[in-house]
N, CA and C atoms as a LAMMPS dump frame, in Angstrom:
ITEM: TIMESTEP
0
ITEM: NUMBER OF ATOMS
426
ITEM: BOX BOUNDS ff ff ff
-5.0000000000000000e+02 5.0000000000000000e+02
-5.0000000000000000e+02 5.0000000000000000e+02
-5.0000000000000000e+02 5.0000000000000000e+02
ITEM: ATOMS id mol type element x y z
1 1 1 N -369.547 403.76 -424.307
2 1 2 C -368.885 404.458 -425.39
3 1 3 C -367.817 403.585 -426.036
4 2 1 N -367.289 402.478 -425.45
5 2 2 C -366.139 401.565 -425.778
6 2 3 C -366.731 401.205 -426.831
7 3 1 N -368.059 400.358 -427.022
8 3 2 C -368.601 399.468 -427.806
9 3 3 C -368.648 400.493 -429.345
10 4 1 N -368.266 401.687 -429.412
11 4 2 C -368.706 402.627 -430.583
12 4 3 C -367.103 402.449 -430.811
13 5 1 N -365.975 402.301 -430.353
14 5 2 C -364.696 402.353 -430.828
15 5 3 C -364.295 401.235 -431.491
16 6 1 N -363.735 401.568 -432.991
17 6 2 C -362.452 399.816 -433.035
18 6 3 C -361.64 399.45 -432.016
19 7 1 N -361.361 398.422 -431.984
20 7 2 C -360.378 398.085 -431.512
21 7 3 C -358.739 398.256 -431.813
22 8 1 N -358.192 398.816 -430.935
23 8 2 C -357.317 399.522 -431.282
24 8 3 C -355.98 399.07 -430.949
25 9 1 N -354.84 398.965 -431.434
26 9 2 C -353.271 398.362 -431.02
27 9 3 C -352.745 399.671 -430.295
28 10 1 N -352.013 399.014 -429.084
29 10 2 C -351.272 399.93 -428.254
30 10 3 C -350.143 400.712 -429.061
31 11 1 N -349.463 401.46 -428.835
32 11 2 C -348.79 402.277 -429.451
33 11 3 C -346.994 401.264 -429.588
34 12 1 N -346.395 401.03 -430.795
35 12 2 C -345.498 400.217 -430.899
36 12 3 C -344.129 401.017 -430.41
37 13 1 N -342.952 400.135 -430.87
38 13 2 C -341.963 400.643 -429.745
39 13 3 C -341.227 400.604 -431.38
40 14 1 N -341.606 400.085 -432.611
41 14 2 C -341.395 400.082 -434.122
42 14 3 C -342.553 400.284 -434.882
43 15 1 N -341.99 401.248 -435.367
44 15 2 C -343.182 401.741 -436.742
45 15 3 C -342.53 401.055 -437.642
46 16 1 N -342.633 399.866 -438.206
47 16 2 C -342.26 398.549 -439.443
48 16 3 C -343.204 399.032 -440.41
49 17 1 N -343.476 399.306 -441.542
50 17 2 C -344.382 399.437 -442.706
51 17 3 C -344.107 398.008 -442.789
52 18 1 N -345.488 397.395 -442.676
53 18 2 C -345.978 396.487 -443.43
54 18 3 C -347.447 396.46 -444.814
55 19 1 N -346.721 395.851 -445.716
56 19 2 C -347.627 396.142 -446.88
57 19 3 C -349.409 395.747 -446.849
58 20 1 N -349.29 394.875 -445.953
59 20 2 C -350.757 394.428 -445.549
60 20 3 C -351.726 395.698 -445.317
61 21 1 N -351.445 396.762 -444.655
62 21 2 C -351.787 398.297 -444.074
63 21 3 C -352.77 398.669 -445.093
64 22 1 N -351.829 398.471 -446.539
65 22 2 C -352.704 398.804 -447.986
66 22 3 C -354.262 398.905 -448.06
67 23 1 N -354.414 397.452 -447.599
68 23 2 C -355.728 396.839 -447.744
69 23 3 C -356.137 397.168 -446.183
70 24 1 N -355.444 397 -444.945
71 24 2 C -356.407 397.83 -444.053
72 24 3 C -356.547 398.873 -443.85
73 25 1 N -355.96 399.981 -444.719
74 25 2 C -356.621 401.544 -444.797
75 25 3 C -357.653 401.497 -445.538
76 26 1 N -357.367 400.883 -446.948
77 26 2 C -358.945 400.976 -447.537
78 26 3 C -360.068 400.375 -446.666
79 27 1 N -360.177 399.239 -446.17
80 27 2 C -361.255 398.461 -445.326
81 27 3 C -361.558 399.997 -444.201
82 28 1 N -360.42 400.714 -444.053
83 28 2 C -360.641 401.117 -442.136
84 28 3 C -361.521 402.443 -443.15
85 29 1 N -360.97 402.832 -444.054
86 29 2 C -361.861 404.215 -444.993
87 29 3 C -363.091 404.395 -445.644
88 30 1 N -363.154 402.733 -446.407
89 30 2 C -364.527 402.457 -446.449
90 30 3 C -366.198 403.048 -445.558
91 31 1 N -365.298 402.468 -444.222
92 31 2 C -366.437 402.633 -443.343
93 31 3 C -366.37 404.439 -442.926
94 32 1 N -365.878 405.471 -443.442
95 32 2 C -366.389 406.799 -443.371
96 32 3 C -365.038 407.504 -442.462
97 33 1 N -364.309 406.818 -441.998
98 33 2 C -363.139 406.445 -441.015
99 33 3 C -362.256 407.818 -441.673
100 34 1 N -361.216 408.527 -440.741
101 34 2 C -360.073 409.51 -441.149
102 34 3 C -358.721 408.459 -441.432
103 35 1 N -358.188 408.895 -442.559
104 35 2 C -357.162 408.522 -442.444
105 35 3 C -356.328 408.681 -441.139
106 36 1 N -356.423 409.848 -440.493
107 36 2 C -355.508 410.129 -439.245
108 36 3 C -356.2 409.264 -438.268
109 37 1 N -357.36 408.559 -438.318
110 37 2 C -357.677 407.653 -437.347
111 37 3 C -357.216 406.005 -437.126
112 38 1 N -356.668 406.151 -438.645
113 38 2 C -356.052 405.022 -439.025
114 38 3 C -354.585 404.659 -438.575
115 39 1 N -353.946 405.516 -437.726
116 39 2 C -353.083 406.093 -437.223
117 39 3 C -353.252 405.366 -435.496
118 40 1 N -354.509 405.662 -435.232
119 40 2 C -354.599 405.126 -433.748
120 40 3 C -354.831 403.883 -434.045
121 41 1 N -355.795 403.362 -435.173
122 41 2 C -356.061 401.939 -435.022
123 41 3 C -354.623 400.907 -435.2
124 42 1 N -354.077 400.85 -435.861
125 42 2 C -352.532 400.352 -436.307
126 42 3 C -351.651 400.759 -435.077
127 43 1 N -351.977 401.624 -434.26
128 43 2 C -350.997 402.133 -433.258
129 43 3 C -349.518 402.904 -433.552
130 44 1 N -349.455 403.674 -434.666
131 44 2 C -349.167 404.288 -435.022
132 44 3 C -348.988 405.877 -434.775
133 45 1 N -348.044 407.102 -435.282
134 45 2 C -348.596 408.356 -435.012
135 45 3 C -349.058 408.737 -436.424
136 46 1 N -349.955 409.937 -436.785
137 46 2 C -350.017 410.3 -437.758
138 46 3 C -348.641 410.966 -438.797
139 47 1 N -347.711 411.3 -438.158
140 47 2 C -346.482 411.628 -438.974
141 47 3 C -345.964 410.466 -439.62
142 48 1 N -346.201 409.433 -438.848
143 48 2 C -345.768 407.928 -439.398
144 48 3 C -346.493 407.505 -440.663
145 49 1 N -347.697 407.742 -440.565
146 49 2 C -348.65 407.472 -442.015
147 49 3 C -348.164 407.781 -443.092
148 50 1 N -347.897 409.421 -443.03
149 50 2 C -347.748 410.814 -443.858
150 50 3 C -346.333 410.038 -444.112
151 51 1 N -345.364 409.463 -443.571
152 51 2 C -343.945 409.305 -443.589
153 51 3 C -344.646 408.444 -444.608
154 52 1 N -345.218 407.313 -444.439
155 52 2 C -345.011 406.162 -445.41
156 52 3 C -345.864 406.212 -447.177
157 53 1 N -346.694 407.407 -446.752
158 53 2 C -347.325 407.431 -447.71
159 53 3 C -346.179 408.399 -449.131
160 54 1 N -344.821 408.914 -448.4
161 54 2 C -343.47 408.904 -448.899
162 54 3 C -343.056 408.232 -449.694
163 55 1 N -342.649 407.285 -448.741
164 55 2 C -341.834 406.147 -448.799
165 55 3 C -342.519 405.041 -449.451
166 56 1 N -343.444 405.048 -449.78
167 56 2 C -343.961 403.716 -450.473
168 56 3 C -344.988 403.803 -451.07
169 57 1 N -344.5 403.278 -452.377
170 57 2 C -345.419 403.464 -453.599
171 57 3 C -347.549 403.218 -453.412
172 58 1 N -346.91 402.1 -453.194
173 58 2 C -348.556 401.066 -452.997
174 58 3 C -349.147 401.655 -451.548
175 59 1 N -348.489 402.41 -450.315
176 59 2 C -349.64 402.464 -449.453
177 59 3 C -350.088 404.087 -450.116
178 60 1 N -349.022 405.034 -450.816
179 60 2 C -349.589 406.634 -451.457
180 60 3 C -350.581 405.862 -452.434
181 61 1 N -350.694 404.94 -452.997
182 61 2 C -351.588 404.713 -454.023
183 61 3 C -353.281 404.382 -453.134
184 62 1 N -353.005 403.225 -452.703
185 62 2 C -353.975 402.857 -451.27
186 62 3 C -354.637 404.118 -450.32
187 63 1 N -354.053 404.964 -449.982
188 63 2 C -354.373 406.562 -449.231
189 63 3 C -355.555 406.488 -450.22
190 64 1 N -354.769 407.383 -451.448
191 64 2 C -355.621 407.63 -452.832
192 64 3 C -356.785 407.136 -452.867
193 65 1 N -357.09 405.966 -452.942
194 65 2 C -358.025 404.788 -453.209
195 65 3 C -359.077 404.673 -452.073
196 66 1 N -358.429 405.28 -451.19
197 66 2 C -359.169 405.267 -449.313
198 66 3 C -359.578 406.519 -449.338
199 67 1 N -359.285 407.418 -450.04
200 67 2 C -359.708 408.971 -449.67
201 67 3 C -361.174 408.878 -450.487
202 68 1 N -361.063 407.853 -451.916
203 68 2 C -362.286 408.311 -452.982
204 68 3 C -362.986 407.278 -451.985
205 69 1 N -363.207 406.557 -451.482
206 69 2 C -363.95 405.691 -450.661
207 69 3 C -364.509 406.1 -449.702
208 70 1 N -363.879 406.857 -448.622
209 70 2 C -363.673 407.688 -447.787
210 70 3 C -365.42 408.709 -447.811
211 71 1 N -364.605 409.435 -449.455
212 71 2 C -365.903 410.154 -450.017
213 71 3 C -367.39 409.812 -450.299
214 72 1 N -367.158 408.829 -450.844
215 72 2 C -368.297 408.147 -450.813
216 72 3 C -368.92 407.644 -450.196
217 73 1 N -368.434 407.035 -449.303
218 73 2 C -369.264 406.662 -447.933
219 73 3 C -369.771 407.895 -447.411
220 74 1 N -369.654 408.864 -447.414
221 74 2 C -370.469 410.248 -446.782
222 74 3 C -371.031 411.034 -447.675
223 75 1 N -371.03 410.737 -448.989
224 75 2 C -371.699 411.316 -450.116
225 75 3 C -372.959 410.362 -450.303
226 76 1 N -373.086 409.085 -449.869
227 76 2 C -374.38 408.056 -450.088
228 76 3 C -375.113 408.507 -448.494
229 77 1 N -374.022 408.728 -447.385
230 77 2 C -375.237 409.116 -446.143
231 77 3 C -376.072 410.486 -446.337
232 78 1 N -375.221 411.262 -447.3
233 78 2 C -376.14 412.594 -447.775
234 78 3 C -377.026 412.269 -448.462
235 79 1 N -377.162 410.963 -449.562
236 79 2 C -377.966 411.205 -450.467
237 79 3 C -379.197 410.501 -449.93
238 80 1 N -378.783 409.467 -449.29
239 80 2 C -379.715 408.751 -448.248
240 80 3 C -380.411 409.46 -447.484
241 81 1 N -379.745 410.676 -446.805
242 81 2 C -380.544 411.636 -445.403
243 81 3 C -381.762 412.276 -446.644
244 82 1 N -381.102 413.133 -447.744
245 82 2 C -382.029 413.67 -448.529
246 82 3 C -383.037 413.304 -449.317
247 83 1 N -382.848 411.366 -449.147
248 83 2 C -384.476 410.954 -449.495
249 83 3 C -385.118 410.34 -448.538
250 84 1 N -384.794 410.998 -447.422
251 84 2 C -385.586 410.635 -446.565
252 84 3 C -385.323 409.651 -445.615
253 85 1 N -384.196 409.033 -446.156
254 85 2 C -383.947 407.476 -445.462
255 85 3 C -383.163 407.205 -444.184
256 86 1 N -382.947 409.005 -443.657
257 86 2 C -382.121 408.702 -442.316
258 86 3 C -383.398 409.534 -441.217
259 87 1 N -383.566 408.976 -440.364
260 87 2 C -385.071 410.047 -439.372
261 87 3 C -383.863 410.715 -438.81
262 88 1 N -384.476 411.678 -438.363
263 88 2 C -383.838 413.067 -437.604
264 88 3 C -382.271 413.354 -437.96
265 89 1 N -381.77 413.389 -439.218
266 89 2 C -380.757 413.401 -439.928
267 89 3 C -380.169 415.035 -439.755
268 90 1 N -379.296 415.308 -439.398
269 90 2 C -378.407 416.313 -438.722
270 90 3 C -378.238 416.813 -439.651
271 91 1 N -378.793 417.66 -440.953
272 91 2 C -377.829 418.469 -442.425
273 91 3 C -376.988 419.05 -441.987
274 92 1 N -376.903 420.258 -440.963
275 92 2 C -375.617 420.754 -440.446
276 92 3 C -374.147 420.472 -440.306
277 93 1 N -374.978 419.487 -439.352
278 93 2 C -373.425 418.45 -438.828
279 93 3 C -372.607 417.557 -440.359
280 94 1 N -373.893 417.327 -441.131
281 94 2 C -372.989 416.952 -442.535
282 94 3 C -372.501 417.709 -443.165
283 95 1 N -373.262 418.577 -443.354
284 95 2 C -372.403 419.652 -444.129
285 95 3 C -370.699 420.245 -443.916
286 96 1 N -370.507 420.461 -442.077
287 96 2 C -370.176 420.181 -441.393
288 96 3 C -368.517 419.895 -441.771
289 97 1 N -369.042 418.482 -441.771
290 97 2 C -368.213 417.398 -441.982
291 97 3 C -367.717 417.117 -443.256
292 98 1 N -368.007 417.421 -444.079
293 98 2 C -367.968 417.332 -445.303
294 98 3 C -366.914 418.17 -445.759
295 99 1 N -367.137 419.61 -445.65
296 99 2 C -366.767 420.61 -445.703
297 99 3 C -365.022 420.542 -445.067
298 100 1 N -365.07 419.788 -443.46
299 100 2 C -363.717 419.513 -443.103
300 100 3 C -363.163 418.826 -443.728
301 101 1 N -363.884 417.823 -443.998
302 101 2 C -362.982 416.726 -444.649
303 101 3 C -362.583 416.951 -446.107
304 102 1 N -363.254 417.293 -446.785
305 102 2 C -363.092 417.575 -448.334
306 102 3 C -363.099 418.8 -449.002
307 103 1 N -362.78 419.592 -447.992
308 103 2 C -362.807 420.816 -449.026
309 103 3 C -363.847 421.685 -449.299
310 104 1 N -365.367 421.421 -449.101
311 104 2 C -366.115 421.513 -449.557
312 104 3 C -366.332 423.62 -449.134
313 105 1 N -367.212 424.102 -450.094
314 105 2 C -367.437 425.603 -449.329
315 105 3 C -368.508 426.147 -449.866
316 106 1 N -368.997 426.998 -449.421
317 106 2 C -370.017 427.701 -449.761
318 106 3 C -369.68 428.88 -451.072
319 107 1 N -370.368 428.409 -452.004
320 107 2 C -370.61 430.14 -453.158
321 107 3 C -370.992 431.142 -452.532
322 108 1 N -370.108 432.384 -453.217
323 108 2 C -370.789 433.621 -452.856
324 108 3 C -371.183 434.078 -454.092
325 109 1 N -372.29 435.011 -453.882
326 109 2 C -372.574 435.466 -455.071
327 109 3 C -371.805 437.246 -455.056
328 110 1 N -371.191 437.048 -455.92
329 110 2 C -370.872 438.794 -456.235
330 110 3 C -371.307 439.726 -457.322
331 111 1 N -371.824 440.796 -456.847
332 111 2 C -372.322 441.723 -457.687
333 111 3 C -371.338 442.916 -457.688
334 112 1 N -371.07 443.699 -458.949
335 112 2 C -370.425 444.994 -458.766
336 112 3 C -371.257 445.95 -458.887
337 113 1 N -373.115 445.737 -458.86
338 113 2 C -373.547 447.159 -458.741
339 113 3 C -374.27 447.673 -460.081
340 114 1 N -373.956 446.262 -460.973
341 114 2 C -375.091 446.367 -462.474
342 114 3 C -375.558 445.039 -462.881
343 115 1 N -376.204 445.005 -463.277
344 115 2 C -377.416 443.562 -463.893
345 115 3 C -376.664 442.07 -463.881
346 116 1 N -375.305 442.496 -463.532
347 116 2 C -374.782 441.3 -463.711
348 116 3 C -373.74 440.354 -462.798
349 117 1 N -374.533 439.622 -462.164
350 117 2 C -374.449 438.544 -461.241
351 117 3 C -373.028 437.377 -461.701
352 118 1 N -371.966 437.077 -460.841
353 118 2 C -371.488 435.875 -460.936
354 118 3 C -371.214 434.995 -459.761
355 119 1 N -371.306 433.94 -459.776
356 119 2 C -370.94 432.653 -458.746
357 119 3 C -369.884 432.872 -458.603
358 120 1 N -368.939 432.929 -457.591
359 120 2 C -367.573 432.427 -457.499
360 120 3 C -367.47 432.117 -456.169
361 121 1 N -366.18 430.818 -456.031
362 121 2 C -366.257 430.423 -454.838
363 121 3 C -364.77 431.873 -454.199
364 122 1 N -365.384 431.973 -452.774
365 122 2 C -364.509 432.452 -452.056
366 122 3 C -362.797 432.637 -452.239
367 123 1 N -362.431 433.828 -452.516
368 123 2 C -360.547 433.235 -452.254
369 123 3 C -360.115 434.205 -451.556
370 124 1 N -359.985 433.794 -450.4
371 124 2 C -359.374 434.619 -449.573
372 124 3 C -358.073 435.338 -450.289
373 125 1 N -357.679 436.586 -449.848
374 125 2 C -356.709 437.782 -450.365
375 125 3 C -356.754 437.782 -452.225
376 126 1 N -358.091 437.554 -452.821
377 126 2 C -358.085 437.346 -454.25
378 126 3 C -359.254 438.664 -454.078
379 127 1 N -359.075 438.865 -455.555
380 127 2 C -359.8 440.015 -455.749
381 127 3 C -361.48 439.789 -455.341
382 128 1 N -361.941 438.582 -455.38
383 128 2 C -363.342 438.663 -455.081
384 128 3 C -363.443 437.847 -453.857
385 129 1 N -362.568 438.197 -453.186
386 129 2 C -363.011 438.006 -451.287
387 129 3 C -363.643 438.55 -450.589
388 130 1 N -364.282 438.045 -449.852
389 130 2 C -365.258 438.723 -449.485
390 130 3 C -364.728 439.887 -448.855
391 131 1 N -363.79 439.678 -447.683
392 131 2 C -362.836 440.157 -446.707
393 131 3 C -362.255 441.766 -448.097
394 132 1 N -361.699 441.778 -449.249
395 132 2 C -361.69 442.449 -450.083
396 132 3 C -362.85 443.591 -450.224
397 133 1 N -363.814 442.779 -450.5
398 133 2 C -365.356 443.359 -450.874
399 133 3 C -365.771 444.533 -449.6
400 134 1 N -365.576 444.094 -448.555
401 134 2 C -365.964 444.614 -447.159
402 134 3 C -364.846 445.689 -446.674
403 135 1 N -363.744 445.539 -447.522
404 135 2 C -362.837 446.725 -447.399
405 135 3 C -363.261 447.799 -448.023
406 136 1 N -363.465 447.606 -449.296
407 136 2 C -363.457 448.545 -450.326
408 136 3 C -364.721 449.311 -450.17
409 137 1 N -366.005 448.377 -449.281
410 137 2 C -367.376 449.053 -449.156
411 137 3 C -367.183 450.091 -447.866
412 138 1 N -366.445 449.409 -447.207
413 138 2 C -365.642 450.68 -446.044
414 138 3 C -365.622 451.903 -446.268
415 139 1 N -364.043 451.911 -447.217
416 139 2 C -363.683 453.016 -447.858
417 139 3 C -364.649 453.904 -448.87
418 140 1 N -365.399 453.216 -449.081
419 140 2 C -366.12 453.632 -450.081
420 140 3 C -366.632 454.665 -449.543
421 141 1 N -367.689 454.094 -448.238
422 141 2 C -368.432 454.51 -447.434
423 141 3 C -367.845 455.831 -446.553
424 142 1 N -366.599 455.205 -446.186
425 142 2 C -366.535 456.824 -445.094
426 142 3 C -365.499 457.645 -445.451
């Protein structure tokens, strides 16, 4: 299982921002990588990241730049699994993943009960929640 890990720096006794980081978050994000993992590789904690991405212009810009990278590297293994080009390709587990990492969610479709259908995504305590919907069919009901 070692051989599947980076190599990783022991945990420092100084969290120093050095500007070099810039360019190894993007390199470490590229490859599909969490920012919060970027955290163990540097030997770092994750509050320390979040601190610097504060404090300094060029690594909040770099995050930025690592997050759309980030994306893409798991938006080409989807598009890849869906032509075929990954064997026994997990959709779940991407979806999955996707979903944690970015936000991603499922449409519901809502009807009020006449010909006319709309998409909307989920909002919890908003009028077309589902959690809402399932109240009101309650009450309705008993």
């Amino acid at each position: 299982m070692d051989e599947l890990l980076p190599e990783t720096k022991t945990a420092r006794t100084s969290y120093k921002y050095d500007p070099k980081y810039c360019e190894e978050l993007i390199a470490h994000m590229k490859q599909g990588l969490s920012f919060q993992a970027f955290a163990g590789a540097i030997g770092v904690s994750y509050p320390t990241l979040f601190n610097w991405t504060k404090k300094h212009d060029e690594f909040n810009e770099a995050y930025q730049l690592a997050q759309g990278h980030c994306r893409l590297y798991w938006e080409k293994v989807g598009t890849k699994a869906v032509n075929g080009g990954i064997p026994f390709f997990n959709n779940p587990l991407w979806i999955f993943n996707m979903k944690n990492r970015f936000g991603w969610r499922d449409n519901l479709e809502i009807t009020d009960g006449s010909t006319k259908t709309k998409k909307e995504p989920a909002k919890p305590g908003k009028k077309n929640s589902p959690y809402v919907f399932l109240e009101a069919k309650k009450k309705s009901d008993g």
